[in-house]
Structure formats: C-alpha cells, structure tokens
N, C-alpha and C positions, 0 to 999 in steps of 0.2 A: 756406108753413107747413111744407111737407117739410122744407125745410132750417133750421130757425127752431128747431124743435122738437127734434129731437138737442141743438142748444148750448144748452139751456137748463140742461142737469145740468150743463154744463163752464160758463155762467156763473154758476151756483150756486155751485160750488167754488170758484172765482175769487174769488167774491164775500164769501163767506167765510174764507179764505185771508188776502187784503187785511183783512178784519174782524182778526182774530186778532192781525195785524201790528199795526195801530192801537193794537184795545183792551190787547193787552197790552206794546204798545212795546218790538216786538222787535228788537234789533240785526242792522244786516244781514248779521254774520256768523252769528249763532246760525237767525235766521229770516227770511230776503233776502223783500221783494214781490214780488208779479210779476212787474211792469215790472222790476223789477233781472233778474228770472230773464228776459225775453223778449230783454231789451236783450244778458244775455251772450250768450242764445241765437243770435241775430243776427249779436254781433261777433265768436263763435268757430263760425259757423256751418260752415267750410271743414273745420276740426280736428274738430267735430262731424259731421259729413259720412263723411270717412275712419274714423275710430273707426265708427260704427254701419254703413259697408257690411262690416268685417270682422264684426260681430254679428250680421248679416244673413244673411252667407253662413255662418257655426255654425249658425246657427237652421232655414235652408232645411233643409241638408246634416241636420241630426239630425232635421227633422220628412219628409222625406221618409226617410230609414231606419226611422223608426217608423213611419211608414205602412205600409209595407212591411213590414216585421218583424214587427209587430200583426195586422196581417191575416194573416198566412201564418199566425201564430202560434193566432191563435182557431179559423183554418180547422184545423188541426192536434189542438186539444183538440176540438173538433167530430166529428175522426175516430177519437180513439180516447182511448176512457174510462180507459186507463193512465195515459196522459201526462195527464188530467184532476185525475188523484188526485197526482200528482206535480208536475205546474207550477204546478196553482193555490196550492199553499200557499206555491210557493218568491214567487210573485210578490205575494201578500199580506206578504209575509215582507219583499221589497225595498226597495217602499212606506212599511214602517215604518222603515227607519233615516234617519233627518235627511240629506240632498242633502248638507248644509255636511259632513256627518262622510264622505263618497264623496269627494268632489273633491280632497283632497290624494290619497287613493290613486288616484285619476285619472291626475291630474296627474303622479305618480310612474310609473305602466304607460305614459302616453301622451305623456311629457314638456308642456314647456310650449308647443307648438304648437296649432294648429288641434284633433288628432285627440280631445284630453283636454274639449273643450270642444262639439263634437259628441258625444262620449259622452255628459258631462254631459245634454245636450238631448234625447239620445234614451232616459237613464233615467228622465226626469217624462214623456217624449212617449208610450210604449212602453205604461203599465199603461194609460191612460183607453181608448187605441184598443184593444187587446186585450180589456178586458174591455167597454168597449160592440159591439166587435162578434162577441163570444164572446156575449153575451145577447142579443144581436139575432138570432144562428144560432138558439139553441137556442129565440126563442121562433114559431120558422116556426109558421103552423097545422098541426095532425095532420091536419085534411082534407086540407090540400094534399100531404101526404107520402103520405095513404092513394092517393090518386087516382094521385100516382106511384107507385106500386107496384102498382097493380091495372093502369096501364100497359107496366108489366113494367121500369120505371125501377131498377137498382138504387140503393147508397146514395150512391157519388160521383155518378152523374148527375144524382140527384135534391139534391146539394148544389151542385154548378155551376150545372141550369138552373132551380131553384126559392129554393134557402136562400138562395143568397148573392146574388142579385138584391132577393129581400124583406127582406135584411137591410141595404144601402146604407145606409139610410137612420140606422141604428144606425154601421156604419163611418164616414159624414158627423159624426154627432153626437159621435165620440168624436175625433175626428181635428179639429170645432171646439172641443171643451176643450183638446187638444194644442197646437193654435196660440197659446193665449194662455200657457202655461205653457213653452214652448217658449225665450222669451227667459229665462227665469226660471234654468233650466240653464243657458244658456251666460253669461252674467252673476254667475253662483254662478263659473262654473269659471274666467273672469278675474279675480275677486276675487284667487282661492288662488293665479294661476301665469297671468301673462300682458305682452305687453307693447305689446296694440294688442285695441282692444275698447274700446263702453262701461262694462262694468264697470272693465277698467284704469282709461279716463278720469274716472271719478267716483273712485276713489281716489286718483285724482293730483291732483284738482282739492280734494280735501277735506287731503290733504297739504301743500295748499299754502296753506291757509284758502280757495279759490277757493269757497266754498259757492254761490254766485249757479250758476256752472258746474254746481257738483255737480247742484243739482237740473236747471237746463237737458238735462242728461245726462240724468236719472231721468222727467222729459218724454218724452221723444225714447226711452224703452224704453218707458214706457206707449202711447206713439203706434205705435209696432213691433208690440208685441200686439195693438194695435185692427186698426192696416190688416191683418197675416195674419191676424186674426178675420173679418174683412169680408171678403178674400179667398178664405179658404173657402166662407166664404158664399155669396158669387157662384156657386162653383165647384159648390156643392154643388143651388144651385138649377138650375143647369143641366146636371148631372146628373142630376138627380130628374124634370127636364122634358123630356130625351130617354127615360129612360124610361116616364114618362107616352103620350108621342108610339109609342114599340115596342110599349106593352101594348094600344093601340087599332088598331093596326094589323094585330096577330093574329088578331084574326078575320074580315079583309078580306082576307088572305092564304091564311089554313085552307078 
C-alpha cells in the first residue's frame, strides 16, 4: 500500500490525459498520448539523459548558493534592524518582477554559459529560504531569550546557541519550496540563451514539431523537482532526528 498509494495521483493524470486525447481526438502533434510521450521518452532517452545532467548541475549549483546566501542573509536581518528596513523592501521588490523579464538581462551580464542560468535558480531559490528562515528567527520563544540573558548569554550567543538551532526547521521548510522551484530558473534561463539543457531541449524538439519529445522533456523537469523535493526531504528528516537525539542528551550530560 506504501507504494501503491503515491501512483495513484500519477494514474489519475494519466488517466485523464489519455481521456482528453480520445474524447477530444487530439492529433499527436497538437496533443501526443502517453504512450507516444513514454515511447519518445525511451528512444531519446541517451539525448535526454545528457540534456538534464547539464540542468541538474544549474539547479544543484543555484540551490546550494541559495541555501547559503538565505541563511546568512536572514541571520543578517536578525542582527540588525537597519538592514531590516532596507533589504526587506528591496527583496519584496525582486519577487515582483516576472523571472521571464530578468533572464535576458542575465544572460547579457552572465553570457550564455552555465553562470546566467545559476543565477536565474538562485533568484526564485534566494527569497522562500530567506524569508522562511528570517520568520522562523524572529519567531524564537521570549522565554528562551529571557533565560538566555538572565544567563548572561549576550545577543550573538544567544542567536548561535538558541535562535538558529529552533529555527532549522523554518530553514528546512524554506529550502523544500526552493527545490521544487529551483528547475523553474534554470529552465527559464535556457529558454532565453542556451545550447544544452532541458529547456534548450524542448525548444528544439517543439522547433522541430518533435512535441511527443517536448513533453517527454517537460516529464523529466517535473521528475527533477519531485526527486530534489524528496531529497530534501530525506535530508531534512535526518537533520531534525539528529537534533532530537543532541537535545535528549543534554541533560544526561549537564
């Protein structure tokens, strides 16, 4: 039943999918079935392969900068209410302009390499983590703060050995929305300026009427989101259980 139950949403879609084809007797360049999308998926599986490890490594490369970047960056507003009143507006401010209208200027600063398409991934990766773990800081308990301070904790101490431990879990939660948006940038940014990626490859395959391919491609990005969603996952549960394990052990210690 463990495994049974996840594919049932994916044989729902399927299943509907196929429906659609039938009832509205779609041509399979306009609307390919399935089977035509599993069968390309298969016989270009090698080309499909090559194309998504380059997407792969964009995606890692900008979600681990944004991990990093985000974090430092909330721990940052968390230290000083200047930069609070100054970064938070510029990065609501970022947010708002449309992905698709950054990428040529991207592209233009970073040329059409690698570097413009890590960007891209790390300007959608950057605000979820920043601001789940900027709100996960700020929402430490005041007991816990008072107690550090009646310990004689000042305020970096007390944000190393209290805030930022009780907030993981916020960093975890912001850093799994990152992953799944994560393809989304670098797939934007081979659209605009690329010549190896699944974004290239579905505009090459739709240039060519290949649509069966196209979507095969567009598959193989949603399956990229799930497993570094799942990934995290994992990571985060076993982060959260080593700390469980260090916080039962302080008092067998103390």
């Amino acid at each position: 039943m463990r495994i049974v139950l996840p594919l049932l949403p994916l044989l729902a879609l399927v299943t509907v999918w196929q429906g659609l084809v039938w009832v509205l007797a779609m041509p399979h360049f306009i609307l390919p079935g399935p089977g035509r999308v599993l069968a390309a998926l298969w016989q270009s599986r090698a080309l499909i392969a090559e194309h998504a490890l380059v997407t792969l490594a964009e995606v890692l490369a900008g979600l681990a900068l944004g991990a990093i970047l985000g974090g430092l960056s909330a721990v940052g507003l968390v230290l000083s209410p200047a930069a609070r009143r100054l970064v938070q507006p510029m990065l609501v401010i970022s947010q708002a302009i449309p992905v698709f209208a950054l990428a040529p200027v991207f592209t233009l600063w970073f040329g059409y390499g690698m570097a413009s398409k890590v960007a891209m991934a790390l300007l959608i990766i950057y605000f979820p983590v920043t601001s789940a773990f900027f709100d996960a800081l700020m929402a430490t308990p005041p007991g816990w703060l008072a107690q550090a301070r009646v310990m004689g904790a000042d305020a970096r101490t007390a944000l190393w050995r209290i805030r930022i431990p009780a907030a993981l879990p916020g960093f975890l939660s912001g850093l799994r929305m990152a992953a799944v948006y994560a393809p989304i940038g670098a797939v934007i940014g081979e659209w605009v300026g690329a010549s190896r990626g699944l974004g290239y490859l579905m505009l090459l395959a739709n240039g060519r009427a290949k649509i069966d391919l196209m979507f095969a491609t567009v598959l193989v990005v949603a399956a990229l989101a799930l497993s570094l969603h799942r990934g995290v996952d994992v990571l985060s549960a076993r982060l959260l259980a080593r700390r469980m394990q260090a916080s039962k052990r302080l008092p067998h210690e103390t």
